[in-house]
N, C-alpha and C positions, 0 to 999 in steps of 0.2 A: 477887394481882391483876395482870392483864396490861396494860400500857400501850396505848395504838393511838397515832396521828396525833393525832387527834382532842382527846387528852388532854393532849398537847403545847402549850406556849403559845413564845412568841418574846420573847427577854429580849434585853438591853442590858446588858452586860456589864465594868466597866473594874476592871484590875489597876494601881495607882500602885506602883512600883518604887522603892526608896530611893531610886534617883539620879535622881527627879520625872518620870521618863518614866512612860508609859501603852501598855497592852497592850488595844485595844479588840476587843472582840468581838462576834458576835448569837450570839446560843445557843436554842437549841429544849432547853427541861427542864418538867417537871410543874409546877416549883413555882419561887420565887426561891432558896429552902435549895439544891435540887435546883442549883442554877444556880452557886450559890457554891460549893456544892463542887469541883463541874468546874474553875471557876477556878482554886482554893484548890490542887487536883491538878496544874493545868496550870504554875500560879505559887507556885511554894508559899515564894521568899524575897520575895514581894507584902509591901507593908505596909501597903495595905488594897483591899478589892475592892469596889465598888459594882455593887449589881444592881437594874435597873427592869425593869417586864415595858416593851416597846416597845407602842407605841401605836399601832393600827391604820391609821389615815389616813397613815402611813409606808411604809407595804409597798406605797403605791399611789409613789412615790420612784424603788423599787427594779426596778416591773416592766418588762419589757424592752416597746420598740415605740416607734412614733414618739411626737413629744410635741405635743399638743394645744395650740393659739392662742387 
């Protein structure tokens, strides 16, 4: 089965680090599993990662252009 865009969702992504630091992310993966792994590869001495899909009324945050009064 092949992925598109489309199939992709937008995750929230943080690695907590023994030493109470945090490695925040946004991640495009199919799934939350999908999502952690990535992390779990990127962080792997993490001692735990929390993953939420992001929530759409956010992405309007991010978009570039002037900001509305």
């Amino acid at each position: 089965m092949t992925l598109n865009s489309s199939d992709m969702y937008r995750y929230v992504a943080d690695a907590l680090m023994a030493d109470l630091t945090i490695r925040h992310h946004h991640v495009r993966a199919a799934s939350e599993d999908e999502a952690e792994r990535r992390m779990r590869a990127r962080y792997p001495e993490a001692a735990a990662i929390l993953v939420r899909q992001e929530q759409p009324w956010r992405h309007e945050l991010y978009l570039p252009g002037p900001l509305s009064h």
